[in-house]
DRENKOL-543688 format. One record per residue (C-alpha): residue in one letter; chain; x, y, z. Coordinates in Angstrom, 2 decimals, padded with zeros to 5 digits, m for minus. Layout:
<sites>
SITE   r   c         u         v         w
SITE   a   A         X         Y         Z
...
</sites>
This chain:
<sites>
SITE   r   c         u         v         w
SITE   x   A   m025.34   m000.33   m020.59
SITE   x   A   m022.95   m001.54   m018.09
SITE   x   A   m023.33   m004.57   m015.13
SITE   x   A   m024.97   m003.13   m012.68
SITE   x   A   m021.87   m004.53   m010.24
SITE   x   A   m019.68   m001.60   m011.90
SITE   x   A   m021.38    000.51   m010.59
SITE   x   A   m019.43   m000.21   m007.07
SITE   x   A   m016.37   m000.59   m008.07
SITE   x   A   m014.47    002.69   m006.84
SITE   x   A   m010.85    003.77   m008.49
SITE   x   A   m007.53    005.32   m007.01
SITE   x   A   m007.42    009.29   m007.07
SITE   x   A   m003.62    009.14   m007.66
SITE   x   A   m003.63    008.04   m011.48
SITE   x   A   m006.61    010.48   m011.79
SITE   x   A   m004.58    013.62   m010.05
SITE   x   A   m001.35    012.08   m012.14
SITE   x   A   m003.37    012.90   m015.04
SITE   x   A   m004.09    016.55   m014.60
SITE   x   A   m000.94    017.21   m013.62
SITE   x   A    000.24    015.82   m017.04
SITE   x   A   m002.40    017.60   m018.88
SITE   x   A   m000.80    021.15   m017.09
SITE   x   A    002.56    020.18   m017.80
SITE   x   A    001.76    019.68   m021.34
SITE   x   A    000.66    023.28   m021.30
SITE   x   A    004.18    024.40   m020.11
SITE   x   A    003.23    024.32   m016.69
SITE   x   A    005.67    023.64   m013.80
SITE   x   A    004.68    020.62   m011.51
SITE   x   A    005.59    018.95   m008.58
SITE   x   A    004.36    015.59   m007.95
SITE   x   A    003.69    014.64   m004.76
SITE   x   A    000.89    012.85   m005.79
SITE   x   A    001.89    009.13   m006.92
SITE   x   A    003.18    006.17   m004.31
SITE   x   A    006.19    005.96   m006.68
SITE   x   A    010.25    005.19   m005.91
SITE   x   A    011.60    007.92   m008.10
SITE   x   A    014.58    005.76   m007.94
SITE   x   A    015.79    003.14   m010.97
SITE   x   A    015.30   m000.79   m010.44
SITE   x   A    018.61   m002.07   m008.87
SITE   x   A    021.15   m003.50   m011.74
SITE   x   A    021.37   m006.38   m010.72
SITE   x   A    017.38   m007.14   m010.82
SITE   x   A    017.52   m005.77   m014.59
SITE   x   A    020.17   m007.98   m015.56
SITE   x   A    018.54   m011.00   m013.73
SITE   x   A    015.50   m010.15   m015.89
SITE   x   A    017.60   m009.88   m019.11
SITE   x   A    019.49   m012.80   m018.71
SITE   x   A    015.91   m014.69   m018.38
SITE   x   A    014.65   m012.71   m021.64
SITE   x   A    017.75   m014.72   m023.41
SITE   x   A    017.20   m017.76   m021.54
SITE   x   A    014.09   m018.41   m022.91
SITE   x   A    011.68   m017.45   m020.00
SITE   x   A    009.11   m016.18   m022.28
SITE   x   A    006.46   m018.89   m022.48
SITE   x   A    003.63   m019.43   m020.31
SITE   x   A    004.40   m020.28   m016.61
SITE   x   A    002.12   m021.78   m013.89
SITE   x   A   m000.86   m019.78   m012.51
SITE   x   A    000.50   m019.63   m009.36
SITE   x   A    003.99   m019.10   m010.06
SITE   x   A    007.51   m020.69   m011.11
SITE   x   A    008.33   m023.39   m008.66
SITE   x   A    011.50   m021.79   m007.90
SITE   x   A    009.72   m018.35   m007.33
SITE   x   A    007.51   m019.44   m005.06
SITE   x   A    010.15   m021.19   m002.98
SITE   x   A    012.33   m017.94   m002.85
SITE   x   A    008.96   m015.94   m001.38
SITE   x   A    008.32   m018.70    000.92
SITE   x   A    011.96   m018.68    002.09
SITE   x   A    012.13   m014.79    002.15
SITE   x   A    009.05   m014.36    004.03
SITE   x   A    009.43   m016.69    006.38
SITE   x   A    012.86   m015.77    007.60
SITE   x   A    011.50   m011.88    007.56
SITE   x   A    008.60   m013.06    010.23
SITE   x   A    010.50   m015.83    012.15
SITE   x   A    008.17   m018.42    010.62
SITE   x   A    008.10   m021.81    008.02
SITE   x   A    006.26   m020.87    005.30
SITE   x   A    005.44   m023.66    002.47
SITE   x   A    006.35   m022.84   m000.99
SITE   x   A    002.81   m024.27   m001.50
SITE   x   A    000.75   m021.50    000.23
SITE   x   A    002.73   m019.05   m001.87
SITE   x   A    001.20   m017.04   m005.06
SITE   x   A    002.49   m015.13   m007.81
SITE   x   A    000.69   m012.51   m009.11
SITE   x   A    001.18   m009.83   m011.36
SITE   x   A    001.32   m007.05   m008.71
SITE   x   A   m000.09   m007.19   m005.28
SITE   x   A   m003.26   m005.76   m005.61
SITE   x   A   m004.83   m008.83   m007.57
SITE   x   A   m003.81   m010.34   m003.73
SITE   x   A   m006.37   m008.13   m002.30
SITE   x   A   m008.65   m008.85   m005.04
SITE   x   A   m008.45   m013.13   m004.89
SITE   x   A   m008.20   m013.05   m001.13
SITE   x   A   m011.43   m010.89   m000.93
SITE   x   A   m013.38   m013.10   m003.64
SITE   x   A   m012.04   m016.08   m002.52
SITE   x   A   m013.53   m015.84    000.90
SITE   x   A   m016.14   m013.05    001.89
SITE   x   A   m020.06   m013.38    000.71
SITE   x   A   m022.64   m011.13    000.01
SITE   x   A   m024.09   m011.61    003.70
SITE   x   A   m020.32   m010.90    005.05
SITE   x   A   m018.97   m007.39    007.14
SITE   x   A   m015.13   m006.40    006.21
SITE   x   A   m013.67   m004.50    008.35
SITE   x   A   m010.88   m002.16    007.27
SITE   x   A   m009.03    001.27    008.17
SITE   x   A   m009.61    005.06    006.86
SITE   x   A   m008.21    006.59    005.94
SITE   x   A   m006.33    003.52    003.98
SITE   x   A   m006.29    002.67    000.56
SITE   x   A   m008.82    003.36   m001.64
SITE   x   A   m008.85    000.02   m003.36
SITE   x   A   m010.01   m001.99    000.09
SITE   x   A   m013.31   m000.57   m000.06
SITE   x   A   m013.84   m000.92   m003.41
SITE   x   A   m013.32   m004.24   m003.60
SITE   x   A   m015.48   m005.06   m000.18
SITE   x   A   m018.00   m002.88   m001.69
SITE   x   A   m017.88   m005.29   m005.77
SITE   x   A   m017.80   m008.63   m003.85
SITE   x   A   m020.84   m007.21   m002.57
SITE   x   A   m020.32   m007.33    001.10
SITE   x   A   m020.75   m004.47    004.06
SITE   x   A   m017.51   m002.45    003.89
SITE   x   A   m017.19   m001.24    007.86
SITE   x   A   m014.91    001.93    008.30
SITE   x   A   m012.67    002.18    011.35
SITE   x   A   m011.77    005.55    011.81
SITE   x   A   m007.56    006.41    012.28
SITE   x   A   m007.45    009.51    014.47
SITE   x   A   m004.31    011.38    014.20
SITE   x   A   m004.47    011.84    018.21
SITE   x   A   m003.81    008.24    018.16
SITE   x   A   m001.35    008.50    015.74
SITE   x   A   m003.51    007.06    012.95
SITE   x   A   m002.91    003.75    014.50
SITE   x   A   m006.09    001.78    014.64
SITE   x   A   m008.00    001.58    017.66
SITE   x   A   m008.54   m002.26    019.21
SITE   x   A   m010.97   m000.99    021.34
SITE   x   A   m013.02    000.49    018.00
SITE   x   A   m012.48   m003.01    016.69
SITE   x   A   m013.67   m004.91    019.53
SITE   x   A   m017.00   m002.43    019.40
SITE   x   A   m017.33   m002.84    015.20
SITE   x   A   m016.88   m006.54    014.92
SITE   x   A   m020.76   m008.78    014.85
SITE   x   A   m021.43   m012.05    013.66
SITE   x   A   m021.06   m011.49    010.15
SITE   x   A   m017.52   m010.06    010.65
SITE   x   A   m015.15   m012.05    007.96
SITE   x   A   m012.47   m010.29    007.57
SITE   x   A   m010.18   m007.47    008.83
SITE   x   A   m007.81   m005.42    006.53
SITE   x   A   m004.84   m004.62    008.39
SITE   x   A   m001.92   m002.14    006.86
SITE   x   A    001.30   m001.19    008.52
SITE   x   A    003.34    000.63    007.73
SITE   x   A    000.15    002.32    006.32
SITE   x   A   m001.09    004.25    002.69
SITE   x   A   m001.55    007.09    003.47
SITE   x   A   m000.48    007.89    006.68
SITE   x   A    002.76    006.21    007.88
SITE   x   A    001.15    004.86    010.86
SITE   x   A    002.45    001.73    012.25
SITE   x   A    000.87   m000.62    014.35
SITE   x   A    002.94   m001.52    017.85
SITE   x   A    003.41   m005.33    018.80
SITE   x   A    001.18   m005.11    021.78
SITE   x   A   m001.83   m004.02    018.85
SITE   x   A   m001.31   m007.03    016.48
SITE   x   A   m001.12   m009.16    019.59
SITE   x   A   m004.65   m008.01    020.73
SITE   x   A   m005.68   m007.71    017.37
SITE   x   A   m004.96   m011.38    016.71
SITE   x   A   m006.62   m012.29    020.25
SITE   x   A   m009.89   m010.72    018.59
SITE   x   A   m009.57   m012.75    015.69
SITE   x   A   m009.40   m015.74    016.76
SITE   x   A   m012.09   m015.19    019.60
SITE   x   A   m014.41   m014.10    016.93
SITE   x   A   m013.18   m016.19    014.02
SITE   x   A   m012.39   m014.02    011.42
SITE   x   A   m009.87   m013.69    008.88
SITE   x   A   m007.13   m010.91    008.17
SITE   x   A   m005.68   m009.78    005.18
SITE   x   A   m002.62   m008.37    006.23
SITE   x   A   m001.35   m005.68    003.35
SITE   x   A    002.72   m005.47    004.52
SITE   x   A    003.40   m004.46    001.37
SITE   x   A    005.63   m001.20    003.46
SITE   x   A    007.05   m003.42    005.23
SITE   x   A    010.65   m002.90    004.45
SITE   x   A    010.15    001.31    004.17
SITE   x   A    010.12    001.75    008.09
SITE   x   A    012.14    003.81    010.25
SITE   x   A    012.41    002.82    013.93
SITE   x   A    012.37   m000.46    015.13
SITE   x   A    011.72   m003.89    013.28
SITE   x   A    008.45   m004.80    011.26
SITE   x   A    006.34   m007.46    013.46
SITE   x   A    003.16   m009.26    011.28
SITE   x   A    000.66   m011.01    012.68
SITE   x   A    001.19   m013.68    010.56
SITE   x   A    004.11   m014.35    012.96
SITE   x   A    002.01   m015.38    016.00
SITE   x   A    000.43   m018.66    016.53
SITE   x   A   m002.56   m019.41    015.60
SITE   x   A   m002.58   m016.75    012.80
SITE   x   A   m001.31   m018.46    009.86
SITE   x   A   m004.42   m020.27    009.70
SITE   x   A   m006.36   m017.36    009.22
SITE   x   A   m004.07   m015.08    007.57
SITE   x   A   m003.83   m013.48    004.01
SITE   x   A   m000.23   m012.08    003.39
SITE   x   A   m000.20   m009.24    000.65
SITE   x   A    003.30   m008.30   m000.59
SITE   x   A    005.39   m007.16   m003.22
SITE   x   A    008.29   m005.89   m005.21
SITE   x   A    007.08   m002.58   m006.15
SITE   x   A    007.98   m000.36   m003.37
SITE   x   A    011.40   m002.02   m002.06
SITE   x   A    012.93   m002.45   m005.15
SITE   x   A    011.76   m000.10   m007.02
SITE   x   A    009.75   m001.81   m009.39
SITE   x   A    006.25   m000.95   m009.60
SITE   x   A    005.93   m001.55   m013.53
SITE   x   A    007.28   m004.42   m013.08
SITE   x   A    003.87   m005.44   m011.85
SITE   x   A    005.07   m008.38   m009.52
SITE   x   A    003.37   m009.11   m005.67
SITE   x   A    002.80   m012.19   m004.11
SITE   x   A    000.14   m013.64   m001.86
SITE   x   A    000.71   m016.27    001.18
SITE   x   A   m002.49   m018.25    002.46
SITE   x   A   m003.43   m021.60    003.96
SITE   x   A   m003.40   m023.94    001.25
SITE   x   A   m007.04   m024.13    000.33
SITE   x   A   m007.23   m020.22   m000.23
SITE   x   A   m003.66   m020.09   m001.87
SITE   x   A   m005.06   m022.76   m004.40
SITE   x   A   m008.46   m020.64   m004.89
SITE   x   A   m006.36   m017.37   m005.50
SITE   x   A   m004.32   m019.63   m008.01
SITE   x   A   m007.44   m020.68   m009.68
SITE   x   A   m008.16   m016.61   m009.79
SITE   x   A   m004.96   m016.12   m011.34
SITE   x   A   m005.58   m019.05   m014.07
SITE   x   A   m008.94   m017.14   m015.02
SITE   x   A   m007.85   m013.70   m015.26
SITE   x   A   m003.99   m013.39   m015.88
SITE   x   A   m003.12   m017.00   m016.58
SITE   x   A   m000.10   m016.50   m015.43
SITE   x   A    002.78   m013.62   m014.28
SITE   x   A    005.50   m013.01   m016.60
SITE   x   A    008.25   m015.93   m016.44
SITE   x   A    011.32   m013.63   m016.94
SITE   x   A    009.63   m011.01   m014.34
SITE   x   A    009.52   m013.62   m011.59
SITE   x   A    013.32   m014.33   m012.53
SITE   x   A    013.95   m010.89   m011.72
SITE   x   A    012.00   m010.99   m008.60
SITE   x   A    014.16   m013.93   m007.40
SITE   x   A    017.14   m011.73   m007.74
SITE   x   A    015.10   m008.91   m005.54
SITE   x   A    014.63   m011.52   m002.68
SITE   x   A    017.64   m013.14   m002.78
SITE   x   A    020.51   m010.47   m003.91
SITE   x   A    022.29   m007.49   m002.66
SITE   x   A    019.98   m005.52   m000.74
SITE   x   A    022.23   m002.29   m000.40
SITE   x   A    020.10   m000.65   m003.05
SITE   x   A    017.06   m001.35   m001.04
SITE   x   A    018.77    000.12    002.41
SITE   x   A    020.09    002.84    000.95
SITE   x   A    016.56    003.89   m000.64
SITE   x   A    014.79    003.72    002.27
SITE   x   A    017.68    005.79    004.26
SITE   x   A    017.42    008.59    001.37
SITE   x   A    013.54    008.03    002.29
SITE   x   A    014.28    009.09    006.01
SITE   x   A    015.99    012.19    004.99
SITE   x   A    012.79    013.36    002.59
SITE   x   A    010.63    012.50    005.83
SITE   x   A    012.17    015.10    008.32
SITE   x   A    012.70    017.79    005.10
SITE   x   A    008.87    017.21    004.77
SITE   x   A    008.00    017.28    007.70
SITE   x   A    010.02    020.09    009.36
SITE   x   A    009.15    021.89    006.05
SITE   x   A    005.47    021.76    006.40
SITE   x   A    005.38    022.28    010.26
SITE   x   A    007.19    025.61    009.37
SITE   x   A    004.23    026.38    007.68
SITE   x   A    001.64    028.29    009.97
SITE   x   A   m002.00    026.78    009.21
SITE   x   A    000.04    023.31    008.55
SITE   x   A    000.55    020.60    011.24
SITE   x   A    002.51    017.43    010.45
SITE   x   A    002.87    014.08    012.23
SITE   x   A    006.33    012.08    011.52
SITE   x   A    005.41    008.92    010.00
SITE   x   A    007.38    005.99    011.20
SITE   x   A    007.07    004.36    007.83
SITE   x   A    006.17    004.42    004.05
SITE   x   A    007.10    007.36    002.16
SITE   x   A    003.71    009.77    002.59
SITE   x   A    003.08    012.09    005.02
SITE   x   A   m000.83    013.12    005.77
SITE   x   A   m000.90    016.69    006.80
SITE   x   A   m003.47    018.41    009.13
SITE   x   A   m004.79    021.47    007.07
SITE   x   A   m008.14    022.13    009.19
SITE   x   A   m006.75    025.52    009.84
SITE   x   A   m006.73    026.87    006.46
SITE   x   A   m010.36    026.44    006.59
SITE   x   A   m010.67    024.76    003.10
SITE   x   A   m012.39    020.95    002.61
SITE   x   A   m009.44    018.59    001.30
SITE   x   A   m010.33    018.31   m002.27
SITE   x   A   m010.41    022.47   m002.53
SITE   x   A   m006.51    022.87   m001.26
SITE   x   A   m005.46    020.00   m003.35
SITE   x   A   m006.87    021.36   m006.63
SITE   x   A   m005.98    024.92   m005.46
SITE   x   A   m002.49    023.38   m004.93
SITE   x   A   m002.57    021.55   m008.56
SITE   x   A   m003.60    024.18   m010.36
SITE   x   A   m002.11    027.60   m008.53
SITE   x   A    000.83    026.29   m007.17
SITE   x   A    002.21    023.48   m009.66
SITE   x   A    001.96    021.17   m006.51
SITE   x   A    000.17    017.29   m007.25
SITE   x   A   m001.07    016.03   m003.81
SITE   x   A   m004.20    014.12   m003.12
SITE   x   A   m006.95    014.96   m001.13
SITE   x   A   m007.54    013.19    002.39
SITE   x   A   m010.97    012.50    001.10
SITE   x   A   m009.37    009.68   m001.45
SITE   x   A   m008.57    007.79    001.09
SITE   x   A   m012.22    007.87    002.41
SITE   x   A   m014.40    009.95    004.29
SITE   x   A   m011.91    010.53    007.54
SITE   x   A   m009.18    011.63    005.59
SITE   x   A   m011.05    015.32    005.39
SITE   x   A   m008.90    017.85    006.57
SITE   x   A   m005.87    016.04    005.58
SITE   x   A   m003.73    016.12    002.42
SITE   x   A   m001.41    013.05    001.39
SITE   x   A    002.21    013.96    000.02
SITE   x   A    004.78    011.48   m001.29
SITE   x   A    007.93    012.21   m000.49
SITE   x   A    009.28    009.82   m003.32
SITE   x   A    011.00    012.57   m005.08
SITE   x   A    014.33    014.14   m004.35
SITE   x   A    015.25    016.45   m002.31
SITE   x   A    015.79    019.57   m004.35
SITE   x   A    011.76    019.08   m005.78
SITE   x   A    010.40    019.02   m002.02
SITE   x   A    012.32    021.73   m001.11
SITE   x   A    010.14    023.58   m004.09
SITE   x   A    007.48    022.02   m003.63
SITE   x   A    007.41    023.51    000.28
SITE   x   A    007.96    027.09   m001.14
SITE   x   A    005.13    027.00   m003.47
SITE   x   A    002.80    025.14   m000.57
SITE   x   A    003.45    028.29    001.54
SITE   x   A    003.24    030.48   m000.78
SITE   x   A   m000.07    029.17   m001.86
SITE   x   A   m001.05    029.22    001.98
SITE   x   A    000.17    033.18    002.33
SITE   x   A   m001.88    033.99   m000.17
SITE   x   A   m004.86    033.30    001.57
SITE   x   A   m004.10    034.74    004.99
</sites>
């Protein structure tokens, strides 16, 4: 009954695992979730009351399909300054959220014919969008022995003529890897040797803990061929909000605005009001977040090292951490339902993130302290039990 293109669309495990674990809890079940890339934190006040004071300003109507003048200007300025660069408030698109970026960018540029190149374990939404436009989807494994950082040499040896694109996250979903300068530098050298485009997802970039975030949309040559995915959702706290923006050179910016006018029409006018306020207001909220963040990283961490069977990397940024559980001798999905349903503990399997997440687990740690501390005593409990 359904297009046979449907058919390859994939989905993201999270909602589904969200789900269950609100099916359990309506049974009187006790859960955990560690399960959703979520800020358990509130929208800063002063983003609400830009928003309200927009509501009562009449910013209700239809906008333009690529975004309130003003809007896009604030991005452009934003994002520029972030990555040392001048940005034109005409390469600059609104969209409700950022994955519609990923989306637009993807039809907007790569065939049927066409290879993508992209991480995985990385978000499960790249491949399924490779795999709708109809193009190759080509894995490139993230080995934690190299810190789940990607591999240039693997890249040099995946990319062929039909290469189009390259995916690039960092900080990365789900692992927390993050790619050094001297990588995006040689990374960039490939991709202009071999003329191919990147989609750069830096929609982490502000949740990192050492150092400063470098994109390679801030080295010559690479604006040309750069696709810039970002967002409000995780730095402000405002993932219903559903606002993300994309930057491109101007012919893609003004197909992914043509996108937007046949899908969305348009993002919400008082929404992008509120985003203005994100980019260009206090940003204490946001710091202090992301230092709260740092604090649930080492309790996680330490906590599941402590944990014999367990071994943990430190992720340098985003708010998961992608445990090694090999040695319990289970396959990923198996401890994470075992974990949802005996333990009251939501995580996702390794396996959503694609095949070389098995023997891995993802855990947010966007949840306060007090819940990971339980949620670390029912994990080892739940591994005891087994020994």
């Amino acid at each position: 009954m359904l297009a046979k293109a449907t058919a390859r669309l994939g989905t993201e495990t999270a909602f589904e695992v969200l789900a269950k674990a609100r099916a359990l809890e309506a049974e009187g079940r006790s859960v955990v979730h560690l399960e959703i890339g979520e800020p358990d934190f509130d929208t800063p006040p002063h983003i609400v009351e830009a928003a309200i004071r927009a509501l009562r300003d009449g910013y209700t109507h239809y906008g333009p399909s690529a975004g309130l003048p003003e809007a896009r200007a604030a991005v452009a300025d934003y994002a520029g300054r972030m990555r040392g660069i001048t940005i034109p408030a005409e390469h600059v698109v609104i969209m409700p959220g950022a994955k519609p970026v990923l989306f637009f960018g993807i039809l907007s540029l790569v065939n049927p014919e066409d290879e993508v190149i992209y991480p995985n374990p990385a978000f499960p939404i790249y491949e399924s969008v490779i795999n709708y436009a109809g193009a190759r989807a080509v894995p490139i494994a993230l080995r934690e022995d190299n810190d789940f950082n990607l591999d240039v040499e693997d890249l040099a040896r995946a990319i062929t003529p039909r290469t189009k694109m390259l995916i690039l996250n960092s900080p990365a979903n789900p692992t927390g890897g993050v790619l050094s300068r001297g990588d995006i530098e040689a990374i960039a050298a490939l991709a202009q040797k071999h003329d191919f485009w990147v989609l750069a997802d830096e929609i982490y970039a502000r949740i990192l803990y050492e150092g400063e975030h470098f994109s390679i949309m801030s080295l010559p040559g690479m604006p040309e061929r750069t696709i810039l995915l970002d967002g409000h959702s995780k730095t402000w706290a405002m993932t219903g909000w559903r606002l993300g923006y994309g930057i491109a050179p101007l012919p893609v910016a003004q197909m992914m605005s043509r996108f937007m006018t046949n899908c969305n029409s348009c993002t919400a006018s008082f929404v992008q009001k509120a985003g203005i306020a994100a980019l260009q207001g206090s940003q204490s909220d946001a710091e202090a977040m992301v230092a709260e963040f740092k604090r649930r990283r080492d309790l996680i961490v330490d906590g599941l090292n402590a944990i014999p069977g367990i071994s943990c990397r430190r992720p340098r940024g985003a708010f998961y951490v992608f445990p090694n559980v090999t040695q319990l001798g289970m396959k990923s999905a198996a401890c994470a339902d075992g974990l949802l349903r005996e333990a009251g503990v939501a995580s996702l399997a390794g396996t959503a993130f694609g095949a070389h997440g098995e023997g891995y687990l993802r855990f947010s740690y966007a949840n306060s302290q007090a819940n990971i501390r339980e949620a670390l005593s029912r994990v080892a409990r739940f591994v005891e039990a087994r020994r």
